[in-house]
C-alpha atoms as one frame of an Amber mdcrd trajectory, in Angstrom:
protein
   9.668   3.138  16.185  11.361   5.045  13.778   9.883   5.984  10.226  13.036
   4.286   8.669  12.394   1.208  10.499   8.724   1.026   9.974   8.995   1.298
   5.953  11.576  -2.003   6.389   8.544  -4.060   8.375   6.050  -3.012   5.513
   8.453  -4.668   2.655   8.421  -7.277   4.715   7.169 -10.794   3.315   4.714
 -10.944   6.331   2.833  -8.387   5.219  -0.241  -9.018   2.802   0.224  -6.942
   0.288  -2.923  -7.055  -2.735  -3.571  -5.065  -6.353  -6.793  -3.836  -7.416
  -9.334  -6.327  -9.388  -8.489  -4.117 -12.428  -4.953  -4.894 -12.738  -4.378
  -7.080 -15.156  -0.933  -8.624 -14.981   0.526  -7.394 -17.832   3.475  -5.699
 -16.214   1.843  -1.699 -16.388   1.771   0.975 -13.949   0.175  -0.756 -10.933
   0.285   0.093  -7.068  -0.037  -2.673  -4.200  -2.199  -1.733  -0.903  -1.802
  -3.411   2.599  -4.203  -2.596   5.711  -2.307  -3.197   8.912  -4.470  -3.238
  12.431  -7.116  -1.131  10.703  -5.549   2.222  11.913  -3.913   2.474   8.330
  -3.593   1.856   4.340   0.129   1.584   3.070   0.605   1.801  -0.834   4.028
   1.038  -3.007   4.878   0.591  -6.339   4.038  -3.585  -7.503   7.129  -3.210
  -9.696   9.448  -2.080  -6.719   7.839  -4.060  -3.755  11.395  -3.276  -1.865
  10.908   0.860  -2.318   9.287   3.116  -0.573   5.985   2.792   1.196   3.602
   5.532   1.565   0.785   5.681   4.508  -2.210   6.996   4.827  -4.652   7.317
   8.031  -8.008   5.083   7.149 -10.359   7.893   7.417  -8.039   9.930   4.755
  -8.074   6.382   2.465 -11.722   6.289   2.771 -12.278  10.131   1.590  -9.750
   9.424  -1.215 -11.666   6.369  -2.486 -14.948   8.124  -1.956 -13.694  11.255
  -3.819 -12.493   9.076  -6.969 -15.483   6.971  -7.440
């Protein structure tokens, strides 16, 4: 599958896309994550859910998140 073709599934509707518990609603600068089949975390913009998706490998999520806290 190509990369092109792979970003199009993740804007999909199908795909359970969810904002941190800090995000308040209020229209700011907020990112959306979605966790497909474990192997990988896929972030966007919430204000641009049909742009471009970045991917990360768990394991690299994981160091991020344990780096930040």
């Amino acid at each position: 599958m190509n990369t092109k073709h792979r970003l199009l599934n993740l804007a999909s509707d199908d795909a359970h896309w969810f904002k941190s518990s800090y995000s308040n609603g209020a229209g700011g600068e907020c990112l959306e994550c979605s966790v497909r089949s474990g192997e990988a975390v896929h972030v966007r913009d919430s204000k641009r859910k049909d742009g471009d998706v970045i991917s990360f490998a768990s394991q690299a999520w994981s160091n991020f998140l344990g780096n930040i806290r």
